[in-house]
Backbone as JSON Lines, residues from 0, in Angstrom:
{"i":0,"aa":"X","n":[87.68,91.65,92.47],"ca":[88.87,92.2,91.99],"c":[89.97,91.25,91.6]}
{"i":1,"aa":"X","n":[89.89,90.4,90.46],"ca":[90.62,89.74,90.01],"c":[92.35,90.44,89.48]}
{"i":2,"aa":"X","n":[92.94,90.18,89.9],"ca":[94.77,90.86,89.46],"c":[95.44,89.63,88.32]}
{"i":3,"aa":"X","n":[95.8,90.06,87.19],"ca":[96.49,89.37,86.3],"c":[97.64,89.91,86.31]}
{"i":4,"aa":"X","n":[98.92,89.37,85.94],"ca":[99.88,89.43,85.37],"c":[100.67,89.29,84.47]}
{"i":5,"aa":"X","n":[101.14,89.94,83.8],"ca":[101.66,89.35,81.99],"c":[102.62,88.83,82.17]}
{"i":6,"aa":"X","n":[102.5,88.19,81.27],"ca":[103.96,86.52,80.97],"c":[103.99,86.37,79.11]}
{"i":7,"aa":"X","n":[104.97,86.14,79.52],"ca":[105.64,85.54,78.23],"c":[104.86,84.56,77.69]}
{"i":8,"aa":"X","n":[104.76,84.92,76.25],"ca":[103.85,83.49,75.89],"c":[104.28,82.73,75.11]}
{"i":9,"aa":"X","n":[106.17,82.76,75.1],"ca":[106.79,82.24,74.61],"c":[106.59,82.36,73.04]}
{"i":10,"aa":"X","n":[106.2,83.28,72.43],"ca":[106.56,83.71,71.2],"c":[106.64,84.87,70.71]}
{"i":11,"aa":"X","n":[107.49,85.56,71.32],"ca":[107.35,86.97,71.66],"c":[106.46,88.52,72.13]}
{"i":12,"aa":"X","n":[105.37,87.91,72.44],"ca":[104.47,88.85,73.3],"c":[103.73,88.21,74.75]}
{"i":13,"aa":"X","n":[103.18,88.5,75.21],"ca":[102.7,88.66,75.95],"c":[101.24,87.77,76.33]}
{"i":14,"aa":"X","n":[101.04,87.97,77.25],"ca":[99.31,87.5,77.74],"c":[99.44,87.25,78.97]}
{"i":15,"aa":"X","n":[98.05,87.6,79.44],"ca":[97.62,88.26,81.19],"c":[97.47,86.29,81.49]}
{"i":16,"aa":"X","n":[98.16,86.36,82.91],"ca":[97.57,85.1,83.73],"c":[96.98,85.63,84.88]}
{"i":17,"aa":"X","n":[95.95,84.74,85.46],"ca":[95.84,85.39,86.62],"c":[96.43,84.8,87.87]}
{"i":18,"aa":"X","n":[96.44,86.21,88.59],"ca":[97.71,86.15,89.84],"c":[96.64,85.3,90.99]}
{"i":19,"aa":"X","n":[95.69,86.41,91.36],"ca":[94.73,86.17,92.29],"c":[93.94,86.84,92.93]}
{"i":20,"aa":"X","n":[92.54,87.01,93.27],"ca":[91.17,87.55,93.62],"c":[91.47,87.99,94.88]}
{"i":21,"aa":"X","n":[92.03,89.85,94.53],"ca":[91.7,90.5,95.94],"c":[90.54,91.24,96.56]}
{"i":22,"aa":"X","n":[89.75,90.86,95.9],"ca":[88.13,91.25,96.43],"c":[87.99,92.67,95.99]}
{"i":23,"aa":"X","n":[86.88,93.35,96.57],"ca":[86.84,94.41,95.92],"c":[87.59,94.93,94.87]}
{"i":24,"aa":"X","n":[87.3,96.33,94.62],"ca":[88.04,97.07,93.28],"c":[90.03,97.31,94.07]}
{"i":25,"aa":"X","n":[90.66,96.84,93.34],"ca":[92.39,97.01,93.32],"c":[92.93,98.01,93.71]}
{"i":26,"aa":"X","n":[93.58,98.72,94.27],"ca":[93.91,100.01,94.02],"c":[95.27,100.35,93.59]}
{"i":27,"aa":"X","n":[96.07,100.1,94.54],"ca":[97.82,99.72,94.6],"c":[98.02,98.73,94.36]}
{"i":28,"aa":"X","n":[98.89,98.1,93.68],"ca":[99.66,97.12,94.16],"c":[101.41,97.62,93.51]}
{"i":29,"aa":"X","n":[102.0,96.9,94.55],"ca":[103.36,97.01,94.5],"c":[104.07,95.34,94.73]}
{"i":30,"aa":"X","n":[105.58,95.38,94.58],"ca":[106.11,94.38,94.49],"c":[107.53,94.5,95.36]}
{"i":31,"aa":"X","n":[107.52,93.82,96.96],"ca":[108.88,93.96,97.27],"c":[110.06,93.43,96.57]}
{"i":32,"aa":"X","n":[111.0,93.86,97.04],"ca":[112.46,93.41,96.62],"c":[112.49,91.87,97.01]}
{"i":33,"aa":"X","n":[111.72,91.05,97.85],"ca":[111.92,90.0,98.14],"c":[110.87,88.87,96.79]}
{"i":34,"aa":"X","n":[110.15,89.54,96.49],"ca":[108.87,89.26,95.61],"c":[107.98,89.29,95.86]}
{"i":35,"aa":"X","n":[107.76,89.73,97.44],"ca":[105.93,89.63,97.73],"c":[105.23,90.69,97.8]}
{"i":36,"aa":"X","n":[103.93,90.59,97.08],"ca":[102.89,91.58,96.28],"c":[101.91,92.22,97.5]}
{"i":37,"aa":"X","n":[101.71,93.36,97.59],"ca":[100.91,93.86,98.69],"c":[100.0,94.82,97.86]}
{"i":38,"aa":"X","n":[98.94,94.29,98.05],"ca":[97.6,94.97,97.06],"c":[96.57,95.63,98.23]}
{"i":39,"aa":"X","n":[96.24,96.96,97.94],"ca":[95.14,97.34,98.99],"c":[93.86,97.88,97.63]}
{"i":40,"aa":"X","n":[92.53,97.73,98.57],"ca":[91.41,97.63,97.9],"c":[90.51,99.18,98.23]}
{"i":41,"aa":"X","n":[89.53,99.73,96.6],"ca":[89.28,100.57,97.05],"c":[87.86,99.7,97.59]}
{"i":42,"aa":"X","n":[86.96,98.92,96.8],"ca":[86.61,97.78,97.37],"c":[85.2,98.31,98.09]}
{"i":43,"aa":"X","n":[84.28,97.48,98.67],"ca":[83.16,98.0,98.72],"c":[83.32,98.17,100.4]}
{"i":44,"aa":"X","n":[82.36,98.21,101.08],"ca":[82.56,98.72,102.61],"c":[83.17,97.85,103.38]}
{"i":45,"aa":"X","n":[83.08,96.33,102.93],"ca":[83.66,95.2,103.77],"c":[85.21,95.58,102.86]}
{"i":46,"aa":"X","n":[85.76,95.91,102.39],"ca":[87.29,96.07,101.67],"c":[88.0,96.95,101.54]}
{"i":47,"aa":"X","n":[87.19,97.98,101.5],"ca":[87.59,99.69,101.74],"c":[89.01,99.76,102.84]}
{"i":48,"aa":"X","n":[90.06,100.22,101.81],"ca":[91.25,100.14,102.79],"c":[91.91,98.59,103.0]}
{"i":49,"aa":"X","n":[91.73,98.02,102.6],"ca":[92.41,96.42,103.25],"c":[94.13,96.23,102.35]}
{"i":50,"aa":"X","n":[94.27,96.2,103.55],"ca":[96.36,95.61,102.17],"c":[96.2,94.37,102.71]}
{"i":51,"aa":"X","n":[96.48,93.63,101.63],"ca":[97.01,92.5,102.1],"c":[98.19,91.86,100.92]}
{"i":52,"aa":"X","n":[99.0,91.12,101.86],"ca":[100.38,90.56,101.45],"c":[100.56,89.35,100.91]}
{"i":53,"aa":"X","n":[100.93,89.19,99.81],"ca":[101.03,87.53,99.03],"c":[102.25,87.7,98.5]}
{"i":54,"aa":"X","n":[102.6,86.22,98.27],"ca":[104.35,85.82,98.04],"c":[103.66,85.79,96.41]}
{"i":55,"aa":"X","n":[105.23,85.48,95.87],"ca":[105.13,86.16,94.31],"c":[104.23,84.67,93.63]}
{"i":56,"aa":"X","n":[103.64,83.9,94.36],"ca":[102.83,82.78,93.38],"c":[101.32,83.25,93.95]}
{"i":57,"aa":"X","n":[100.85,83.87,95.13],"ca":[99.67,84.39,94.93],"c":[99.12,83.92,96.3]}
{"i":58,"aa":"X","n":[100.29,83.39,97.18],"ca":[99.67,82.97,98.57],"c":[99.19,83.88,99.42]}
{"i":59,"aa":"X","n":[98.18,84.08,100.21],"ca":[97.99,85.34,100.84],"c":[98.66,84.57,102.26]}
{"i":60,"aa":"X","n":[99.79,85.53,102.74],"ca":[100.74,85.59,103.4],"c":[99.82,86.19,104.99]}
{"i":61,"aa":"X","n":[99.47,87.29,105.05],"ca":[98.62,88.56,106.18],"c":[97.57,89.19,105.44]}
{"i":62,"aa":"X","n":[97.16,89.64,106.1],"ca":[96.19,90.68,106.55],"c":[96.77,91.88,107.5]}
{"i":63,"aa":"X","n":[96.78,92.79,106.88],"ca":[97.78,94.0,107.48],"c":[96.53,95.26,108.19]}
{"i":64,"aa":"X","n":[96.54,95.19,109.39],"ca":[95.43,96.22,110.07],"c":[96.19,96.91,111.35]}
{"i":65,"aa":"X","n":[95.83,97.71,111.7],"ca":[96.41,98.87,112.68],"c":[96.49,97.78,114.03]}
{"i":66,"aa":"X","n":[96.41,96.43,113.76],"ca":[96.54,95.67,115.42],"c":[97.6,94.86,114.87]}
{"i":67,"aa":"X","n":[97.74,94.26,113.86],"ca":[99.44,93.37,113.73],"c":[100.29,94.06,112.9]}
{"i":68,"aa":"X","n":[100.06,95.96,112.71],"ca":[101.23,96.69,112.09],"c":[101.64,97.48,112.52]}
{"i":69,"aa":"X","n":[102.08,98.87,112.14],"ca":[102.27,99.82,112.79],"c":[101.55,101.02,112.03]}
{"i":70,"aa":"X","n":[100.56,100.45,110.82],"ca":[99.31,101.29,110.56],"c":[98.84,102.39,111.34]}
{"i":71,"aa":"X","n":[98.21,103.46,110.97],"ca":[98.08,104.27,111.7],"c":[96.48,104.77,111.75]}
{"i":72,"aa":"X","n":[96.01,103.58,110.68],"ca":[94.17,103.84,110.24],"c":[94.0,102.63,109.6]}
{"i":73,"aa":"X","n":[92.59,101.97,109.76],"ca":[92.18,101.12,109.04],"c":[92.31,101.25,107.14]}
{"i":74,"aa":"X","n":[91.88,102.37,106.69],"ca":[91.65,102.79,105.55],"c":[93.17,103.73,104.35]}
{"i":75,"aa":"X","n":[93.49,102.45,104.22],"ca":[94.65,102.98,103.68],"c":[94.48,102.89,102.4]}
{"i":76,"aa":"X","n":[94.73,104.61,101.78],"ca":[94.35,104.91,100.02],"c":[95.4,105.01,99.23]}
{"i":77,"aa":"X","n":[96.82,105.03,99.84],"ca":[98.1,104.58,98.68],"c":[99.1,103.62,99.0]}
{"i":78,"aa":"X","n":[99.46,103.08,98.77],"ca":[100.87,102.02,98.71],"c":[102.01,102.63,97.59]}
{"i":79,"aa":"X","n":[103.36,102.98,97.9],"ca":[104.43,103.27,97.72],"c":[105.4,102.66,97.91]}
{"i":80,"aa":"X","n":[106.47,102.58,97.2],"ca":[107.54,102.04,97.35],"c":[109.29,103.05,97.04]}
{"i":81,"aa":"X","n":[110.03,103.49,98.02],"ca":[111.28,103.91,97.75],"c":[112.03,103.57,97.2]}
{"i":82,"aa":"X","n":[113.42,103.52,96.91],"ca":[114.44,103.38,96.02],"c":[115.1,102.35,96.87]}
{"i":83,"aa":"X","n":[115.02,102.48,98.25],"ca":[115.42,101.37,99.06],"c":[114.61,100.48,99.76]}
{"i":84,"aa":"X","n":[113.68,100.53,98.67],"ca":[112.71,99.24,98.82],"c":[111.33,99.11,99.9]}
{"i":85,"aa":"X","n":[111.82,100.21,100.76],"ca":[110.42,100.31,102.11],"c":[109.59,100.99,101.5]}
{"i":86,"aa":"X","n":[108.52,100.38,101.97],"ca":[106.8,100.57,101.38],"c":[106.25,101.13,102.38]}
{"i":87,"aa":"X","n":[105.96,102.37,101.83],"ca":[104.97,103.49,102.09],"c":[103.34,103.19,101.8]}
{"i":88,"aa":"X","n":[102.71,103.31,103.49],"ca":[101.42,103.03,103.36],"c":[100.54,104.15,103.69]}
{"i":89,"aa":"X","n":[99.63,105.27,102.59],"ca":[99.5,106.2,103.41],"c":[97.79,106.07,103.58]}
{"i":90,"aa":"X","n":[97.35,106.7,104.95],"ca":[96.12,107.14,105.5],"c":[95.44,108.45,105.13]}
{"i":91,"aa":"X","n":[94.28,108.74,104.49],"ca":[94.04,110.38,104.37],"c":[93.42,110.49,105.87]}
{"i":92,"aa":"X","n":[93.06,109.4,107.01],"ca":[92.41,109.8,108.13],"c":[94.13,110.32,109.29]}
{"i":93,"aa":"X","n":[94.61,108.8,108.98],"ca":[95.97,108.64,110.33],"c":[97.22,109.19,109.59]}
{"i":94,"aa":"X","n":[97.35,109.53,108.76],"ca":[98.94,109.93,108.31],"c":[99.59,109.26,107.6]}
{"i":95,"aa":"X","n":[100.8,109.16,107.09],"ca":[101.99,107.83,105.82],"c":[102.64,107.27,107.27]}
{"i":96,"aa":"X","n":[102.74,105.93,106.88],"ca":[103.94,105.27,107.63],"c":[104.48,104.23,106.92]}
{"i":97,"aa":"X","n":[106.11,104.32,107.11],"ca":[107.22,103.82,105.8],"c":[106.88,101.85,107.01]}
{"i":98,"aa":"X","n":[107.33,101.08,106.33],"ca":[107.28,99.88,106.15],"c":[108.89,99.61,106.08]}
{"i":99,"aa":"X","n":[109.91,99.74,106.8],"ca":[111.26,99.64,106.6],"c":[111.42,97.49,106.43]}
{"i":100,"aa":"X","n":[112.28,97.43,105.54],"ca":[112.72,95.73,105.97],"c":[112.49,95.19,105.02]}
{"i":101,"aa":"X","n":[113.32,94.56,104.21],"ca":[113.07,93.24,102.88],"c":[113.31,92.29,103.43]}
{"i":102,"aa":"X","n":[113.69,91.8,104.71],"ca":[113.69,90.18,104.68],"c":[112.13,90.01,105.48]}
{"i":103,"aa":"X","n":[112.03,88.81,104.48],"ca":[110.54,88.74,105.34],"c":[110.4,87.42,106.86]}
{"i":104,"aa":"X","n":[111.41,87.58,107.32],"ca":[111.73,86.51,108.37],"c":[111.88,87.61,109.3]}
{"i":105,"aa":"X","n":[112.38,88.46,109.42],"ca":[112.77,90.19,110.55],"c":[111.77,90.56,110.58]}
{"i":106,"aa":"X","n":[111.46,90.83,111.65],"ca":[109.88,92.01,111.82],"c":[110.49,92.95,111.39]}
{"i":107,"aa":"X","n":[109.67,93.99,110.64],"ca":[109.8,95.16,109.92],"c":[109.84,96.27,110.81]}
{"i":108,"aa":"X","n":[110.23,97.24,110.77],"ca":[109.84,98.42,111.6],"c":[109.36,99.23,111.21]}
{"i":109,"aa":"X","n":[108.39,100.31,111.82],"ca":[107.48,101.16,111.2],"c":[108.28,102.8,111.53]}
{"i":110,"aa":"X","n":[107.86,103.33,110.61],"ca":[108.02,104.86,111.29],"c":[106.91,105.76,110.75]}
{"i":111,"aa":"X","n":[106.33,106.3,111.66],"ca":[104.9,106.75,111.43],"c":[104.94,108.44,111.31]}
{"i":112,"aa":"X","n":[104.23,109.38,110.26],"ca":[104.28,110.29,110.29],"c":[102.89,110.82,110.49]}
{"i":113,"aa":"X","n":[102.53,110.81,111.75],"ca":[101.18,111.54,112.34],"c":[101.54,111.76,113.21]}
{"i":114,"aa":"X","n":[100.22,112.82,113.88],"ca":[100.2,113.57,114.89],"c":[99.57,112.8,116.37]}
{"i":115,"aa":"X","n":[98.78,111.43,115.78],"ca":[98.55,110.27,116.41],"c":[99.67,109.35,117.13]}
{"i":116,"aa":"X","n":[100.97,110.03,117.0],"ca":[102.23,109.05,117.72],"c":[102.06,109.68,119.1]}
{"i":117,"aa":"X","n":[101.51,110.32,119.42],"ca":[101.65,111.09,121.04],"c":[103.28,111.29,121.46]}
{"i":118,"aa":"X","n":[104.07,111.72,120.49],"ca":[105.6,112.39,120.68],"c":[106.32,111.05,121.02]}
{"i":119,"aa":"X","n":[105.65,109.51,120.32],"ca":[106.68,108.99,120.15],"c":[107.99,108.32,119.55]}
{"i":120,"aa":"X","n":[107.52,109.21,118.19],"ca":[108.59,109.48,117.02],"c":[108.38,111.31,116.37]}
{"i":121,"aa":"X","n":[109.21,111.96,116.41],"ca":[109.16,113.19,115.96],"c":[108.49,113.37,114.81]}
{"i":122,"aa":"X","n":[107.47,114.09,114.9],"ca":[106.2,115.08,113.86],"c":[106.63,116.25,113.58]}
{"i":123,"aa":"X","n":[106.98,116.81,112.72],"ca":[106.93,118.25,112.83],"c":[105.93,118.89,112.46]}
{"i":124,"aa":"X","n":[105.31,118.55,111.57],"ca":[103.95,118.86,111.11],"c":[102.56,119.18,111.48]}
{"i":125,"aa":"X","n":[102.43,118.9,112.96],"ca":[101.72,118.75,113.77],"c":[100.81,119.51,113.61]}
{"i":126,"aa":"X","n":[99.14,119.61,113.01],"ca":[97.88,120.61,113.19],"c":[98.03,120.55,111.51]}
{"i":127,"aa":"X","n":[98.75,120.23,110.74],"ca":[98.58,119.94,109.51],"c":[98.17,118.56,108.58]}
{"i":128,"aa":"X","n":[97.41,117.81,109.45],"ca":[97.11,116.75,109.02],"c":[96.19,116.35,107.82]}
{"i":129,"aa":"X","n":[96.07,115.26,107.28],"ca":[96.86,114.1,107.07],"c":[98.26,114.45,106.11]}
{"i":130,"aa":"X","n":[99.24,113.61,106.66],"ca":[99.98,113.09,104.88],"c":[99.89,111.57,104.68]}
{"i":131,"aa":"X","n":[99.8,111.95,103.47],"ca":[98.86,110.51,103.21],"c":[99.48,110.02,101.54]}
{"i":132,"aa":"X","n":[100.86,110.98,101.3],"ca":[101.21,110.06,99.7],"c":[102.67,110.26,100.2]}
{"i":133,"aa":"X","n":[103.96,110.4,99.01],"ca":[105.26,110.36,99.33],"c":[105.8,110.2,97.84]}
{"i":134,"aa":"X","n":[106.82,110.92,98.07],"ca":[107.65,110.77,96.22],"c":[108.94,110.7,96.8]}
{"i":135,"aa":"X","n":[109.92,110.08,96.3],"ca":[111.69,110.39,96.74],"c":[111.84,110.9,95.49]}
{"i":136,"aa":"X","n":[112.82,111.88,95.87],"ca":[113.56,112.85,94.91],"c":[114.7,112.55,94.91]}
{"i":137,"aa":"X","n":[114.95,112.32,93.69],"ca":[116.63,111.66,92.99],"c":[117.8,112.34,93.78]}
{"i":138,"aa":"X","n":[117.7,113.26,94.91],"ca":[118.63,113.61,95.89],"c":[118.06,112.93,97.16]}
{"i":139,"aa":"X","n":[117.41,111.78,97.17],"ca":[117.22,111.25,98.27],"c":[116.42,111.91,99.69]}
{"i":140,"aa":"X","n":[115.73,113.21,99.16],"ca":[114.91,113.51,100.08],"c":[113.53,113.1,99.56]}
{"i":141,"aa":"X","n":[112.01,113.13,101.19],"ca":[111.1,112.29,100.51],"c":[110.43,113.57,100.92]}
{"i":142,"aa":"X","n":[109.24,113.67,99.84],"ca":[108.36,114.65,99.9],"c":[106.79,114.02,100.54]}
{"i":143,"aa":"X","n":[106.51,114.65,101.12],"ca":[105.15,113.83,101.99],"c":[104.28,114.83,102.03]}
{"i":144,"aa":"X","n":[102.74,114.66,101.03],"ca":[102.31,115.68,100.98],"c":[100.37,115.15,101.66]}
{"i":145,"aa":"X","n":[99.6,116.04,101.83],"ca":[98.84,116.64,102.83],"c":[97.92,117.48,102.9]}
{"i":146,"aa":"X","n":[97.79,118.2,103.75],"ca":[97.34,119.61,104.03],"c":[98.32,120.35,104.08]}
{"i":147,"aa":"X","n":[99.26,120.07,103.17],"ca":[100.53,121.32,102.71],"c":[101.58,119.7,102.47]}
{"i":148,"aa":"X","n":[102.77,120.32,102.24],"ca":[103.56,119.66,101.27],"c":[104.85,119.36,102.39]}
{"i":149,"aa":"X","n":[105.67,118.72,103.23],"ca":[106.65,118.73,103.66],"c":[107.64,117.56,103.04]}
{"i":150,"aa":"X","n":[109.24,118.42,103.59],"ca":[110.49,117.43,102.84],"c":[111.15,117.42,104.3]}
{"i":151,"aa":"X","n":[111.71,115.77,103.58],"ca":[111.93,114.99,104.92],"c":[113.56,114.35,104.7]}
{"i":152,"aa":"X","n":[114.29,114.56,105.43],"ca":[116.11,113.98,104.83],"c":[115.66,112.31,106.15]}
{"i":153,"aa":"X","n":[115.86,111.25,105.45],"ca":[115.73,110.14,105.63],"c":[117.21,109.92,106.42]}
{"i":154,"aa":"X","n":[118.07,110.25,105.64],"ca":[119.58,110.0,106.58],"c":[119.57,110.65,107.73]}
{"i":155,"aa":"X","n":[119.29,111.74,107.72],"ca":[119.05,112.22,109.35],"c":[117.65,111.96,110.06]}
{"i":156,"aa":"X","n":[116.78,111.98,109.44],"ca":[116.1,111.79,110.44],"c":[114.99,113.01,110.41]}
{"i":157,"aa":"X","n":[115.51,114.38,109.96],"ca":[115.32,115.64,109.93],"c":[114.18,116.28,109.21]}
{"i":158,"aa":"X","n":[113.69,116.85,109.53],"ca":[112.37,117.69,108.51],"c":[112.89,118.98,108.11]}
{"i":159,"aa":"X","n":[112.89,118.94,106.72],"ca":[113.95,120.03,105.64],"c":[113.3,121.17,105.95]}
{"i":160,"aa":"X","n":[111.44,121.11,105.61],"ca":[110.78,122.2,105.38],"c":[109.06,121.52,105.59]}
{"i":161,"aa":"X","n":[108.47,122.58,105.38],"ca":[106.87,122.37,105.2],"c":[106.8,123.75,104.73]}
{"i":162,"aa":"X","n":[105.77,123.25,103.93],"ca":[105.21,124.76,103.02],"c":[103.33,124.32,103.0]}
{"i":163,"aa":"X","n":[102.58,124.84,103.93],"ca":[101.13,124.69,103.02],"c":[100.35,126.48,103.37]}
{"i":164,"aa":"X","n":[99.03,126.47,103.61],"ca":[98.55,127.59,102.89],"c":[98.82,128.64,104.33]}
{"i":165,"aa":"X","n":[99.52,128.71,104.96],"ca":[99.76,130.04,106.12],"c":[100.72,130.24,105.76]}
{"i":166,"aa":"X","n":[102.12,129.55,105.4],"ca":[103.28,130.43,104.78],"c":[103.58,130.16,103.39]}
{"i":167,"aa":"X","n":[102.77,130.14,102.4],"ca":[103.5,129.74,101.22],"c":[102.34,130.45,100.42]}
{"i":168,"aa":"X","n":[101.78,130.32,99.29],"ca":[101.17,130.68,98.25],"c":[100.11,129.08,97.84]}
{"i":169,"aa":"X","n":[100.07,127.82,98.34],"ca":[99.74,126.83,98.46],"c":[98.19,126.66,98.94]}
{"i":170,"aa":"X","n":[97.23,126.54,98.43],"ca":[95.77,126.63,99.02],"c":[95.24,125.29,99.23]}
């Protein structure tokens, strides 16, 4: 899984360089606010699920797994990014968990939305598992969807709603 990036080719268009070989097939990649690139693989059985983190020239920085993060599954199938910059990593097995923190010198903090926290960050969702993607809505609430669809107010803390197929029209 080779990753290129386009550059200037100094005469007004373009052409791919390459960044650097994240093994298997690519899936996500995103770009923090600080510049460093976090690519996860759909990748063959040894890669399936892997993020890993490189600074913006292509250094591989980590290896990001449920023992040096706050991951919630080996096999993570989206990478996201908010308006305030924390990267959303979601699980279809363990649930989404946000990636809060742009300096990369601060340990980051996690906040995990599964039913796998054993009540030690508030779920509301609980028996509706996985959520495993996330959209922010230009009013700053995040939608985290699943086995039904829930909205989440980030400033509080609060779970707006959940809608999937026992109270809604949603199958």
């Amino acid at each position: 899984g080779p990753i290129y990036k386009m550059m200037d080719d100094g005469q007004g268009g373009l052409t791919p360089e390459f960044f650097v070989d994240a093994q298997g097939v690519p899936r996500s990649v995103i770009q923090r606010p600080n510049g460093d690139i976090f690519i996860n693989n759909y990748g063959s059985t040894m890669a399936l699920g892997r993020v890993r983190q490189y600074d913006s020239n292509g250094t591989l920085l980590r290896r990001m797994n449920t023992f040096n993060t706050g991951l919630p599954d080996y096999w993570i199938d989206s990478i996201s990014k908010d308006k305030s910059g924390n990267t959303w990593l979601g699980s279809s097995e363990g649930g989404i968990s946000r990636m809060e923190g742009r300096d990369p010198t601060v340990p980051a903090r996690w906040r995990n939305f599964g039913d796998h926290n054993d009540d030690a960050e508030h779920y509301p969702w609980a028996g509706s598992e996985p959520m495993h993607c996330m959209y922010e809505h230009d009013e700053g609430f995040i939608w985290l969807g699943g086995n039904g669809i829930g909205k989440w107010d980030p400033k509080s803390g609060d779970s707006v709603g959940f809608w999937n197929y026992s109270n809604s029209i949603l199958h």
